[in-house]
Every structure is written in C-alpha cells, then in structure tokens.
N, C-alpha and C positions, 0 to 999 in steps of 0.2 A: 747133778747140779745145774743148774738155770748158769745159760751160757750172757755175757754180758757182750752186749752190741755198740760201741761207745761212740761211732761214726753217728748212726743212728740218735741217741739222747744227749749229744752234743746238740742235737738241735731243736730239741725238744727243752733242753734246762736253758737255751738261748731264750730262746720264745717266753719262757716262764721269768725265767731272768728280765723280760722287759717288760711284762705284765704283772708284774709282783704288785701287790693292793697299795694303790698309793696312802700314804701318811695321813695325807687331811681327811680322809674318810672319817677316821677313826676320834681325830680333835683333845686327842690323848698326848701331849709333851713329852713322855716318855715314850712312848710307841712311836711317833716322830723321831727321836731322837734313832732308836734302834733299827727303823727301818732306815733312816740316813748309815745308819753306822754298816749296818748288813750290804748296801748299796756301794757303799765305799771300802769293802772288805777290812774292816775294823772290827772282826770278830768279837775280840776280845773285851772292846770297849759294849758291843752288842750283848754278849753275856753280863755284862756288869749293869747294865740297864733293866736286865729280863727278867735275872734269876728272882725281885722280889716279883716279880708280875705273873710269875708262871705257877704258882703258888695255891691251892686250892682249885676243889670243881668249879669255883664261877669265876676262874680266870679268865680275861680277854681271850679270846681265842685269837686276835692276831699277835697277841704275847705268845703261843704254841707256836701258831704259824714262823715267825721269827725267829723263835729259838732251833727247829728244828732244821731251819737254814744256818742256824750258828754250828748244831751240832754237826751237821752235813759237811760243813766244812773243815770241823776238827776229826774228820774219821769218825765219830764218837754213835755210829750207826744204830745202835739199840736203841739210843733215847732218840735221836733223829726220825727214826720212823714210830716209836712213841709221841712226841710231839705232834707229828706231821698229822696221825690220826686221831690224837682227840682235838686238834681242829680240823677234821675234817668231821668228825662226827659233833661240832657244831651244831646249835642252832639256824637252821637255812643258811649251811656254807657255800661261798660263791663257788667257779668250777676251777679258781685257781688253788683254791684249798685241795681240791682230789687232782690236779696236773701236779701237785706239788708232793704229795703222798705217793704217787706213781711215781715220781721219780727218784724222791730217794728210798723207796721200797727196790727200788731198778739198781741204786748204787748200792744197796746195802748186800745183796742175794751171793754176791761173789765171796763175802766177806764174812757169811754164814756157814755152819754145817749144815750137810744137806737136809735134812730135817726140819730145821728151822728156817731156810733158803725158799723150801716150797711152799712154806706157810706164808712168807713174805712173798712169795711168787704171786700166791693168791689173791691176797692183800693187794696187791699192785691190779690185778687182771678189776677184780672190783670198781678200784677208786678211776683207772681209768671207762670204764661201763658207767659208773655215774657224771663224769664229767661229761659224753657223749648222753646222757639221756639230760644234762642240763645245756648242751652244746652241741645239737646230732652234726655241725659241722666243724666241730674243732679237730682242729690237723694235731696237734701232740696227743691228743687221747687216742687217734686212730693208730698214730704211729707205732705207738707203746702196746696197743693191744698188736698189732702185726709184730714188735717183736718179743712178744708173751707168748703168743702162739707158734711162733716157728719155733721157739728154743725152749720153752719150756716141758718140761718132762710130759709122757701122757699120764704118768700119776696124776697130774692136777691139771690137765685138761687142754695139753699144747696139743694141737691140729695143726700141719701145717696148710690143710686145705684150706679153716677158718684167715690163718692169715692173707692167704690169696685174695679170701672175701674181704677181708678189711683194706687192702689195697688197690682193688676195685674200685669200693666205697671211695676210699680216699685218691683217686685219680677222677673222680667227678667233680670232688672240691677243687683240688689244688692238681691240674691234670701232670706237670712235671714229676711232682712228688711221686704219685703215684705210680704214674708211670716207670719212676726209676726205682721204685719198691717192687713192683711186677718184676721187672729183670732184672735185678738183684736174687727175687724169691725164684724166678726160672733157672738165672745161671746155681743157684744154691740145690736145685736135683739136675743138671749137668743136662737142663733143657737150651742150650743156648741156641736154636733159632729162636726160640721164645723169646729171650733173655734181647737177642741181638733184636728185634721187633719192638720191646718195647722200650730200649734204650734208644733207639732212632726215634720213636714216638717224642720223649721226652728230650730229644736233641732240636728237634723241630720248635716245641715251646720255647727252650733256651739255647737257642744255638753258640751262645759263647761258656757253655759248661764244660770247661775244658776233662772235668773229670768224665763226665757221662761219655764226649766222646772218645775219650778213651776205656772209656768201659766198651763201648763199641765195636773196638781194635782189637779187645781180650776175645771177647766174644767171635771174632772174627777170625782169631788165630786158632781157640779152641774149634772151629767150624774146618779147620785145616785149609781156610783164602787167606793166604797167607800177604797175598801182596796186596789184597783190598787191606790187608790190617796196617799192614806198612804205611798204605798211603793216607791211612786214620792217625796213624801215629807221627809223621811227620808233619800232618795238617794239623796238629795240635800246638807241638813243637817250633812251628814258623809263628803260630800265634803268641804261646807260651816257652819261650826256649829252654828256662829252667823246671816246663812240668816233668818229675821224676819217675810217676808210672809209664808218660809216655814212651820215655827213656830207654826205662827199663824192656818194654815190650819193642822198640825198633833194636836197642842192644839183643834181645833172645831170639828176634828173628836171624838177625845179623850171623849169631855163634853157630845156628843152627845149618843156615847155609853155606858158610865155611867148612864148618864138621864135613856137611853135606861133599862138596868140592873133593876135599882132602881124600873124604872117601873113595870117591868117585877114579882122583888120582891114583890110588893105593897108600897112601900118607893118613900114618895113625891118626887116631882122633883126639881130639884135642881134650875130650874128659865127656864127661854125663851132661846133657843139657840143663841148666835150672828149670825150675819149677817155677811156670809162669807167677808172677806177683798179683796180689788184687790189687785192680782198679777201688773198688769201693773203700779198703781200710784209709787211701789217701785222698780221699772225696773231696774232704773239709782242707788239705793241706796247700 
C-alpha cells in the first residue's frame, strides 16, 4: 500500500488552494457562484450549483474541476479522482488541473485497496509529470513526484534514488525546500551525516525555521553529539519556548543521562529510553 506523507501535501494542497482558476476566467454565474462557494468551504451549497453542470461529455471542465474539490472534501474519493481526471484530460488543461489530480489521487491511495491504490498511485505519478512538462519549475509537482517515489511500491515504479533526483531538481528552484527533502530522504536510510548537512544547508536559507533546526538536533542526537544537539534544541526553545519536538529531544537527552548517572551510581534505571520523535511529522505544527 502507497504510504501517505501529510507534512509533505499539506503544502502542496496549500499552494493549490491559493492558485485554484479564478472565477472571472471562466464568465459563467454559476462557476462563480461554485468556486466562491468551494473557497468559502460551503460544500454543500458547491454541490447544488454543480450537480447540473457536470452532466454530459461537454461539461465545463472547471464544473469537474470544482466538483471534485467538493467531492475531496466529503471523503467521497472515487468520484473525486473521477472528476479531478476528466478535467484534467481536458481540452489544453492548465497545470493547476494535473497539481489538482495529483493530489487528490495522493488522498484518495490510503483509502483504496491495494490494487486499486497502485493504479491511483500511478494516476498521481502521471498528472504530476505533466504538470512539470507544462511547469519544468513548479515546486508541488516536484514535491509529489519525490513522494511517489520514495513510498510508492516497486510494482509501479517507486525508486527511492529517483526521489533524491527530484529533490536535487527541486533544491535549484526553491533551495530551502529542497534542501530539507534531501535530509529528510538521508535521515529516511539512517544517513544522518547526510541528513544533518543538508538540514544546516536549509537552516542557512531560513534561519528562523524552528522545525528544520530541530531536525538538526535529531540528527545530531542520532550522530551520538549529544551536547551539540542539546545546544540546537535549547537554541530553538529560547526562540520558540512552546516548540514541542524541541522539547521533546532536550527531555530524551535529559532521561538518558540521568538513567546514565544512576547507572553509574549503582541505582536502578529508571525504565527503557523513548524512541526519539520526528522532527519532520511536527514541521507544519
């Protein structure tokens, strides 16, 4: 089953979410109406605008487009990525048609059996390939295809080498991004000098990224510098006092050298260490 990355297409459906085809393109009252309605998550009123519009092969295709943003939002996953793809197989669909098919191909795959999962897997790897041959520098089509590739089964063509190259790619556009996809995909085979290399890369771009620097701190604890991570983790902490992974990484050092101590004293231990947390699942939080 195709593994779902939500830190990741959180900000890919952000980005889509604010480039959705504005209204006046289209000079259609109802398409207006639906796309104000979809915008203002009034579902329900978006489906009662749609359902005559979606009706027949020579329906507007941003009547598809729309509906299958209604559908996306009711769960209603089947027809969602039905919608999503007969406008994208449109006549000359723009590249927010296929960012839009990649993504709820992206929600729907968990929510599939596996069989039909990797045919929507596929589906997804496609629509984001055409959006980069209509966009060779759009950052959500890169994104998507790095995480089709690292998680997707080798039935249907996951590599996680290819994602390395698409993160590459995509640290020439948007060097941050990048950057923190690189040591993400390093810390993900238990490379963390790699990991810790390119998350300092991408600290450097945004030094107020309080998550990346604490990605920096995991990676430094996993590197066993314990007290370089310390002092990543309380440098976040002075900045951020409520960030929680940082927290959590000064708490695991903290348990560990206590245990450590006790040991040392001859004083049982105080239990099993936790299991460092990721930095990356609290990126966005």
């Amino acid at each position: 089953m195709f593994i779902r990355v939500t830190p990741l297409f959180a900000r890919c459906a952000a980005v889509l979410a604010a480039v959705l085809l504005p209204a006046a393109l289209f000079g259609g009252t109802p398409i207006e109406d639906a796309s104000a309605a979809v915008h203002a998550g009034r579902f329900v009123d978006a489906e009662t605008i749609l359902l005559p519009l979606v009706k027949g092969r020579n329906a507007n295709p941003a009547a598809w487009f729309y509906m299958s943003r209604v559908r996306l939002a009711q769960k209603q996953f089947d027809e969602a990525v039905s919608f999503a793809d007969r406008a994208a197989k449109s006549d000359h669909p723009p590249v927010n048609y296929f960012l839009n098919l990649g993504e709820i191909c992206f929600a729907a795959i968990p929510n599939l059996d596996p069989i039909e999962g990797n045919s929507v897997a596929i589906k997804m790897r496609k629509a984001y390939e055409k959006a980069l041959k209509i966009d060779p520098k759009n950052i959500p089509a890169m994104e998507g295809l790095i995480a089709f590739y690292e998680h997707a089964p080798d039935l249907v063509g996951g590599d996680k080498r290819k994602a390395f190259e698409y993160a590459e790619r995509l640290a020439k556009v948007s060097p941050y991004q990048g950057e923190f996809e690189l040591g993400r995909l390093s810390a993900g085979k238990n490379d963390f000098e790699g990991a810790l290399t390119h998350y300092e890369a991408a600290v450097r771009v945004q030094p107020d990224d309080y998550a990346t620097a604490t990605a920096c701190g995991w990676s430094l604890y996993k590197l066993n510098r314990k007290k370089e991570a310390r002092e990543r983790f309380e440098a976040v902490l002075r900045a951020k006092p409520d960030f929680a992974p940082a927290q959590v990484g000064l708490d695991q050092i903290a348990k560990e050298e206590k245990e450590a101590a006790e040991k040392a004293a001859g004083k049982p231990s105080g239990g099993k260490p936790d299991s460092p947390a990721s930095a990356d699942a609290s990126r966005h939080n």
